[in-house]
N, C-alpha and C positions, 0 to 999 in steps of 0.2 A: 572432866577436868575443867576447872574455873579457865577464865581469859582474864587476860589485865588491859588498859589503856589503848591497846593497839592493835590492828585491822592485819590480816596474813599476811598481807604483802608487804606491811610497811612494820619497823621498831622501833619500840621507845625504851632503853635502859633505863632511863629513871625510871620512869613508869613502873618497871617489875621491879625494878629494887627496891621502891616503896610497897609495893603490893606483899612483897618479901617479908620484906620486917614486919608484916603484920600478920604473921603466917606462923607458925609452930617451929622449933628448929625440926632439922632433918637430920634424916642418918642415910650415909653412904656406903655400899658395899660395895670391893673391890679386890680382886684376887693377888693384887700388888699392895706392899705393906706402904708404899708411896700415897698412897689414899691417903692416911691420917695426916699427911704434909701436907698433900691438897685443900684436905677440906678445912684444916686449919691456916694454910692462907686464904683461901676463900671468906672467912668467917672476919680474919684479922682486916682486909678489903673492902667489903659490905656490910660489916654487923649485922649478916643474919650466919645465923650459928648453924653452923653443920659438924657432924662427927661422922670421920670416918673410920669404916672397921672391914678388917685385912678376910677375906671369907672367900676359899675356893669356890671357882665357878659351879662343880657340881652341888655344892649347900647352898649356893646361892640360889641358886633351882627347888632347891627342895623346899626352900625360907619363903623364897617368893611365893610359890603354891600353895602350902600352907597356911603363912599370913591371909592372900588373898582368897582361899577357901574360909577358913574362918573367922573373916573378915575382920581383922584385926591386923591392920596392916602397918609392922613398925619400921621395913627399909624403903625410904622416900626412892632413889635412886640406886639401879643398884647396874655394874660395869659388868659384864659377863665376857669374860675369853673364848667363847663357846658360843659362836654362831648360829650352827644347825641346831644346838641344844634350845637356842631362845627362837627359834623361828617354826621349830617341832611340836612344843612345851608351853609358852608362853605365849608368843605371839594370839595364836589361832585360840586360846583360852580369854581373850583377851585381859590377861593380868597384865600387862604393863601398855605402856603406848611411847612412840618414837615421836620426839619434837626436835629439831633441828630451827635455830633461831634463824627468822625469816633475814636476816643481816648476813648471813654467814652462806645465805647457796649458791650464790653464784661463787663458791668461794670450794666444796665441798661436792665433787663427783656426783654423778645422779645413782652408780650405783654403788654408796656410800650411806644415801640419804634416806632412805626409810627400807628397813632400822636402820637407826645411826651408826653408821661404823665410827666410834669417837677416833680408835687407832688402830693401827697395822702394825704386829710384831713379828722379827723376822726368827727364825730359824738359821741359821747358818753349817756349813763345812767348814772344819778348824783344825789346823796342824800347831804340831810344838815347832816355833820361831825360832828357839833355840839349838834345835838340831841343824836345821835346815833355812836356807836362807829364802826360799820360795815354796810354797805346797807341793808336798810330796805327789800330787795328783792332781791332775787334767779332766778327768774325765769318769762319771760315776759309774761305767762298766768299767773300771779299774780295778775296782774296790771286790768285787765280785771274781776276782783272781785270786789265787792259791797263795800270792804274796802276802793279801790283806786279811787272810782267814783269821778270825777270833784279834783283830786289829783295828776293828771300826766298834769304837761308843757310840751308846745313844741309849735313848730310855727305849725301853719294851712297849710296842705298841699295841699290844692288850691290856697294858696300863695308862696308855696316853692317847686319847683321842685324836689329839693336834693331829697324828700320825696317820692314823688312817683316816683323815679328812683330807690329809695331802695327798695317799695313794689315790681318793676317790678325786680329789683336783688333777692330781698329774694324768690320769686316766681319761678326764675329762675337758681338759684343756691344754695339754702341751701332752700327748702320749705321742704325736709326728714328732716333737721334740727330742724325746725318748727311743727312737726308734735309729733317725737321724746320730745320734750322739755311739748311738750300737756303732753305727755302719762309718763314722768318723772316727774308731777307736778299734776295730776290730777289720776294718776292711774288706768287709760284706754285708751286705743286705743283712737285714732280723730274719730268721726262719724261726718260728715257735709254735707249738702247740696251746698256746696259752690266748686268752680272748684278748690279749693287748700284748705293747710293750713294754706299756708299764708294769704289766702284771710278771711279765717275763722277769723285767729287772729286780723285782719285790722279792721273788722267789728265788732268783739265782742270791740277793742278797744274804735272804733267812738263812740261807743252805751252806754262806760263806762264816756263820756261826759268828757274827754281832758281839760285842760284849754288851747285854743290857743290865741300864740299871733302872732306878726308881725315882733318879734327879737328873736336872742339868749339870746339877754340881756335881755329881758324880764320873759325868762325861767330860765335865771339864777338866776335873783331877786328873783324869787321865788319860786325856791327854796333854796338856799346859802343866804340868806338876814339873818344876826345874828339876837338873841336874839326873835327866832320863837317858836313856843308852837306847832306847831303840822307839824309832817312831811308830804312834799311831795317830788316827784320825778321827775326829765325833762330829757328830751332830747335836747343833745344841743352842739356845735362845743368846741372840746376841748380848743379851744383857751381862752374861757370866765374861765377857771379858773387862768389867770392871775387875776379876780376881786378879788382872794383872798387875794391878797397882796396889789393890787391897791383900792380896797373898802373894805375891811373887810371879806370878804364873808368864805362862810365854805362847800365851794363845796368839796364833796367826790366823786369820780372815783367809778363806781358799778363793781368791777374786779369780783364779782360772780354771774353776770347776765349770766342765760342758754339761749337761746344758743349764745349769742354772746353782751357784751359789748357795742357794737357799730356798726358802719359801716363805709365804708368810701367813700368819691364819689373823683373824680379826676379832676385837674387842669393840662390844657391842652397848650402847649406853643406852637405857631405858628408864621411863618414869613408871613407877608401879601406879595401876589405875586407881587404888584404892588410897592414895596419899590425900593427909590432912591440909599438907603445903603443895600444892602445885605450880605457886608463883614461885615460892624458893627453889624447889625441884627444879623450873626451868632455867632460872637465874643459876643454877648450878652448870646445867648442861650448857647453858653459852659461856661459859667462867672455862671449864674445860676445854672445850673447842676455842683457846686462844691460847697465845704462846705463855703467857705465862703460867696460863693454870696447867698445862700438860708437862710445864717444865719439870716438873719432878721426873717422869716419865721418861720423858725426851732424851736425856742423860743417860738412860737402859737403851738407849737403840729402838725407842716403840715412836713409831711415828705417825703423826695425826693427819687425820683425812683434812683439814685445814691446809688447802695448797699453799697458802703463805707463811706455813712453819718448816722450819727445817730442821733437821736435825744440831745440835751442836756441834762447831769445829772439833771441839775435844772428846766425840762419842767415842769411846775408847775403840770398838769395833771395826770402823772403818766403811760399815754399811752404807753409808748417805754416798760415797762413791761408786756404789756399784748397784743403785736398785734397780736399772732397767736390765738385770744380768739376774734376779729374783723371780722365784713363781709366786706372780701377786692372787693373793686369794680370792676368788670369782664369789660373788654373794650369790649368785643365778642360781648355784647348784646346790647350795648351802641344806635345804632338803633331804636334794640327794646324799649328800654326804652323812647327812641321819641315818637314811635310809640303808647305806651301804653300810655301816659300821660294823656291825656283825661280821658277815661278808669278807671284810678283810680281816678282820682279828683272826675266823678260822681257815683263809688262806695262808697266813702268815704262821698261825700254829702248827697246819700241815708242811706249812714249807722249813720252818726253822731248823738247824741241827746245831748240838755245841761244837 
């Protein structure tokens, strides 16, 4: 990948903005249809022209490999949701490469920084607001009671990886967490048969018969769907409580769920090693890592490893008050969390009943 004007440690924004515009436009891939607003204020900014296009993270995978196997490489930059996928896949092929603008790190976590975590999207617990003036639940061995049977949404974690990257994070980093929240809710010590306690909770979950579907919107309909007679509770990307303005909805934030709210998995920003533009490609990735280029974003509850962004006052969700109450996504295990995917999908198959 070319350099412009400037030595690692130090930057110069003119510098790559002129290098930019003399570079090819670029094409951006990203699993949020927010991209195409990105990249068109980007472009309307700097007059180097970028296009963004909306492409789940797994074809994002497959584009990038492809492209850079037959070496025709047409996505400049491309944003993956899907950590373990690009650190599995890509990384160690080396099709893409992590640039973090040397301006931005003392600004941006170290393990953040290569690969770029651009942002962190939360996952949350949600009740209907409408029935209830506080979340019907405390505590996620709750859910796992004969009250909540076939009463908890959420998508099918043999169709969503987010999922079981979190059973292989909660496993991995907050399972004392897990354990603790038993013996806080039930009033004894965890006894299980099972190789953790998260594994315990996974299983007693699967068995309390989930309603799954194949969206957030789906978990969010039903839960947050007005004018409902009997509560239930989901899991589901903070983003979908814009439905409460946009559809009516009456989604509540579970801010007293033990031991953790939510989770959150990370979005991963990379330059494909085979681009034409590399000055533009990077003038992109610093465009993003600042508040206004994330703004599209920002507004869904996805929040940038830039410690000096914050969420909006008006994020519908209410997240930005509760993150130190979230399982933040550990990049160390990110791997592992490859590695286990199997693993839990056919734990969770064996475990599940309707």
């Amino acid at each position: 990948m070319s350099s412009v004007a400037f030595a690692d440690d130090t930057f110069d924004l003119d510098a790559l903005i002129e290098a930019a515009k003399a570079e090819a436009p670029i094409q951006v891939y990203d699993s949020t249809g927010k991209i195409v607003e990105m990249a068109d204020n980007f472009t309307a900014k700097y007059g180097v022209e970028a296009v963004g296009t909306k492409v789940k993270a797994q074809a994002q995978l497959e584009m990038v490999i492809r492209e850079a196997q037959a070496g025709n490489v047409q996505g400049d930059v491309t944003m993956i949701s899907d950590a373990p996928a690009v650190m599995a896949q890509l990384v160690p092929q080396g099709f893409v490469t992590s640039w973090l603008s040397p301006d931005l790190k003392d600004k941006v976590a170290p393990r953040y920084q290569d690969p770029l975590v651009v942002v962190t999207m939360a996952n949350v617990w949600a009740y209907n607001a409408e029935l209830s003036d506080s979340c019907p639940v405390s505590n996620i061995w709750e859910l796992t009671e004969p009250a909540w049977r076939g009463k908890v949404a959420m998508q099918d974690p043999l169709n969503k990886s987010v999922y079981t990257d979190w059973f292989n994070q909660m496993e991995s980093h907050g399972d004392a967490a897990v354990a603790e929240a038993y013996e806080a809710y039930f009033g004894k010590p965890l006894e299980t048969d099972e190789a953790s306690a998260t594994a315990a909770w996974i299983k007693a979950m699967a068995a309390n018969g989930p309603l799954l579907g194949s969206s957030d919107s789906a978990a969010a309909e039903a839960v947050g769907a007005p004018g409902q007679t009997e509560s239930f509770m989901g899991l589901m990307s903070s983003a979908k409580f814009r439905e409460n303005a946009d559809s009516g909805f009456k989604l509540g934030l579970c801010t007293s769920m033990k031991p953790w709210v939510g989770f959150t998995n990370a979005g991963v920003g990379m330059i494909t090693a085979g681009t034409d533009s590399p000055n533009a490609s990077k003038l992109f990735m610093h465009y993003v890592m600042t508040e206004e280029g994330i703004a599209p974003q920002s507004v869904d509850g996805k929040m940038s490893t830039n410690s000096d962004i914050k969420l909006p006052e008006d994020e519908p969700s209410g997240i930005g008050a509760v993150l130190d109450q979230v399982l933040a996504y550990d990049m160390s295990t990110a791997l592992d969390d490859w590695d286990m995917r199997q693993d839990w999908q056919d734990f969770w198959r064996l475990s599940y009943t309707k």
